[in-house]
N, C-alpha and C positions, 0 to 999 in steps of 0.2 A: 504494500500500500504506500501513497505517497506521504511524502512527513510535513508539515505545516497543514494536514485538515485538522480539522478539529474532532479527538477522542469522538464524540459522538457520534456524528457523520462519518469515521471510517467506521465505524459495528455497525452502524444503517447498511451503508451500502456495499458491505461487505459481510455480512450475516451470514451466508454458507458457507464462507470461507475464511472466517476469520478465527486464529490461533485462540487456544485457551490455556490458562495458566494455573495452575494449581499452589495457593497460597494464602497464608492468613492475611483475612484484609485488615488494613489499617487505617480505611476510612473513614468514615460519617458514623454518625450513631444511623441506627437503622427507621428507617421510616413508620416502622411498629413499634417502635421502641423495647425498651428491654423490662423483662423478658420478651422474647420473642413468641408470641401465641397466635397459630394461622387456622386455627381451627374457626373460625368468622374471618378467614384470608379470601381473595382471588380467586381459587379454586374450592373452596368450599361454597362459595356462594353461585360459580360458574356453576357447579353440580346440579345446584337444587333449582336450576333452570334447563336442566337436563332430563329433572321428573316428572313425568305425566301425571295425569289427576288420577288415573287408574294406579298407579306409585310404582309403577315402572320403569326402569331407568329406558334412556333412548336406541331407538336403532340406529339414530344416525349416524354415521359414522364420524361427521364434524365434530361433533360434541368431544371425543377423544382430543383432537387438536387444539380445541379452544381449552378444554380442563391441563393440558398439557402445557399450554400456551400462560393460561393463568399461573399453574405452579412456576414456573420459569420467573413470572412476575413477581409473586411470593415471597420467592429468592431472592430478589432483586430487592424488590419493600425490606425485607430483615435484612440486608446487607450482606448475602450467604453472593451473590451476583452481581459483579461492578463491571464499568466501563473501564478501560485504561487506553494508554496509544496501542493503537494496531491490534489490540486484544480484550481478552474476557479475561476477569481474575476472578477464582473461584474457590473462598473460603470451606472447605468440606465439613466444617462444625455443625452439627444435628441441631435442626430447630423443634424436635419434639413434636410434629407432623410426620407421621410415617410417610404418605405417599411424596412430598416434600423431600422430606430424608433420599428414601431411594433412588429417587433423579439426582437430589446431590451427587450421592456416593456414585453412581453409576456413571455419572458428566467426571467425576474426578476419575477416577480407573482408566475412562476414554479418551484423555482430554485433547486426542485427534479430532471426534469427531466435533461436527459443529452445532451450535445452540440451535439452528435449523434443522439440523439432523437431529436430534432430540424430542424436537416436536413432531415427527412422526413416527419415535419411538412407541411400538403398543405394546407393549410391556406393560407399561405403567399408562394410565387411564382412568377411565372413568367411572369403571365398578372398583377401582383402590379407593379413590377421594369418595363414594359412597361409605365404603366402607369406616375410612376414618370418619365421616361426618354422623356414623353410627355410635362408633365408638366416642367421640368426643361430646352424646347427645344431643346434635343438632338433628338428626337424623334419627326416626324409628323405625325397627327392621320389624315385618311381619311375614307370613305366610300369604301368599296365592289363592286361587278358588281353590276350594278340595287342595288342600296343602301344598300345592306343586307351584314352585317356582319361589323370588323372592318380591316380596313390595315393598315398598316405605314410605313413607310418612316423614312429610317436611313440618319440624314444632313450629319454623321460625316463617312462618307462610307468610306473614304479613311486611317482613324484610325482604324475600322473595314474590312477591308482588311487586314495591318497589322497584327492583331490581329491576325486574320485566316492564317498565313504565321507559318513556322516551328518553333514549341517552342525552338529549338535547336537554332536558328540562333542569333548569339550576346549576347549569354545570363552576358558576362561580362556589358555590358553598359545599361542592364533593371537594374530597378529600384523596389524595394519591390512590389511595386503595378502594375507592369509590369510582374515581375516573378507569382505572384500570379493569375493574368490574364492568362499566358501563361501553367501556371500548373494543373490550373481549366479546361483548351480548352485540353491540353492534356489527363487527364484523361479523360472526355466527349465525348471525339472527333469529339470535335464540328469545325472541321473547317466551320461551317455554315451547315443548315438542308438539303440542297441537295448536299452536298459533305459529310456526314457522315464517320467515319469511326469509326474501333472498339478503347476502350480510351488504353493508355499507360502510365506508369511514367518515369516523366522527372526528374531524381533524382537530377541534377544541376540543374534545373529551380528552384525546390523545394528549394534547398538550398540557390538560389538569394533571397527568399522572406526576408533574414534575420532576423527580429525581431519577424519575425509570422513565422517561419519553425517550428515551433514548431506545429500551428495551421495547417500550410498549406499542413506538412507530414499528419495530421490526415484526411481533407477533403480532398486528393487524395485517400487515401485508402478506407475511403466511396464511393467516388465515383468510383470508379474501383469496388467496391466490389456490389455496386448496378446494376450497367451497365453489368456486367456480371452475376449476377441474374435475370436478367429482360430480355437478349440475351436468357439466359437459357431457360424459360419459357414461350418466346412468343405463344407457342400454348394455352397457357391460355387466352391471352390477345384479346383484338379487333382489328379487321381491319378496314380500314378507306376508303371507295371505294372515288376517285378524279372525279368528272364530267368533262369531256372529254370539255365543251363547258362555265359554268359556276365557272367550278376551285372550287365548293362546297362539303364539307365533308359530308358523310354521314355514321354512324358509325352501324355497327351489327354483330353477334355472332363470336368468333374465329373459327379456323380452322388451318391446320396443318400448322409448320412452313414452308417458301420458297412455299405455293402453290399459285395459281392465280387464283381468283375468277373470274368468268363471271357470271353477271347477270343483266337483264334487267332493265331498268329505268319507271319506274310507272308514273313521271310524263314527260318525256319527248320521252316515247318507244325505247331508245338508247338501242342498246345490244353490248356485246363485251367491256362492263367497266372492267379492269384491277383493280383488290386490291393490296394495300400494308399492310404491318402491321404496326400499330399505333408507335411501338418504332422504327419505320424505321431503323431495323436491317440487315444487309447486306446478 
């Protein structure tokens, strides 16, 4: 990279390819302050816009990149993720978020690959940060119809309403980790998995995240750039037929984008089941 840009603009425009370093930081206090607590982080709250009202986590596949994308963020707010010249420096100290934690450890062991390569690491996703959001009680885990399968239950519904409201609205009085929330939902377009819509840049949102705009210009442009490869491509992809009576997925081969599967049910002789496509593209 060239030398006289400025630290933030070579990791913009150098995001796939830009070195990472493995070291204790010795910057800033962290933008959560200490202690460090991300269980109400980025990706906890990216999650629970991830749940359907049936408390199902999503089929989309975005949703993985944007929860990925928010942890990245997370890291960045506790200071575990900084900018430097020509690099990333990456403190490996556990912030006591597991799914957090494991992309720590896992970006330090590698630290070939890149923070873009990272984000579409599935490894680590979107049923991890369910999980912790169980564990740290934001989240309650329940049983399926007839026991089969898993659901939850969001306590903090009325934060996650919020959440799902216009990234545009207020954006003076959000907060880094508010704007980062709201910049992650805009590009995804996750205002929640049955109100989908296609993602967009909030280029003021982006700018509220202050000390991570640096990170959080990069993981919009990911995520827009995924989300419209993946719109692109759906006739590649799976459809996912919904049982009209048990609300269960059943997933098999693609088919053209926008067409509408009918086909019989083998175990319960139902005809006239409606398909979706898996990236629940509009």
């Amino acid at each position: 990279m060239e030398t006289g840009r400025s630290p933030d603009k070579a990791i913009r425009r150098g995001f796939r390819t830009v070195s990472i370093r493995v070291a204790v930081s010795g910057g800033a206090s962290p933008a959560y302050g200490l202690p460090v607590d991300l269980t109400s982080g980025v990706a906890a709250r990216t999650a629970s816009l991830c749940l359907g009202a049936n408390g199902k986590l999503s089929v989309m596949l975005l949703c993985g990149t944007a929860v990925r994308g928010a942890l990245l963020l997370d890291l960045a707010l506790a200071g575990r993720v900084e900018s430097a010249e020509d690099s990333v420096v990456i403190d490996p100290a556990p912030t006591g978020f597991a799914p957090a934690d494991r992309l720590l450890a896992a970006i330090a062991v590698e630290p070939e690959r890149s923070l873009d390569g990272w984000m579409d690491e599935r490894r680590i996703g979107l049923r991890d940060v369910a999980e912790a959001n169980v564990a740290s009680g934001r989240w309650e885990r329940r049983s399926g119809p007839l026991g089969l399968g898993r659901r939850y239950t969001d306590l903090r519904r009325d934060e996650t309403d919020h959440d799902a409201g216009s990234p545009d609205d207020d954006v003076a009085s959000m907060t880094p980790a508010d704007a980062c929330v709201a910049a992650v939902v805009a590009a995804a377009g996750l205002q929640g998995p049955d109100l989908w819509e296609g993602g967009r840049r909030a280029d003021d949102v982006v700018a509220a995240t202050g000390p991570v705009a640096w990170l959080a210009d990069a993981v919009v442009d990911h995520v827009l750039a995924t989300g419209s490869g993946r719109r692109a491509g759906c006739h590649r992809t799976v459809l996912i037929r919904r049982h009209p009576i048990l609300a269960l997925d059943r997933t098999f081969g693609a088919q053209s984008p926008g067409s509408q599967w009918v086909r019989r049910s083998s175990a319960m002789n139902i005809a006239s089941v409606p398909w979706r496509c898996g990236h629940s593209c509009p």
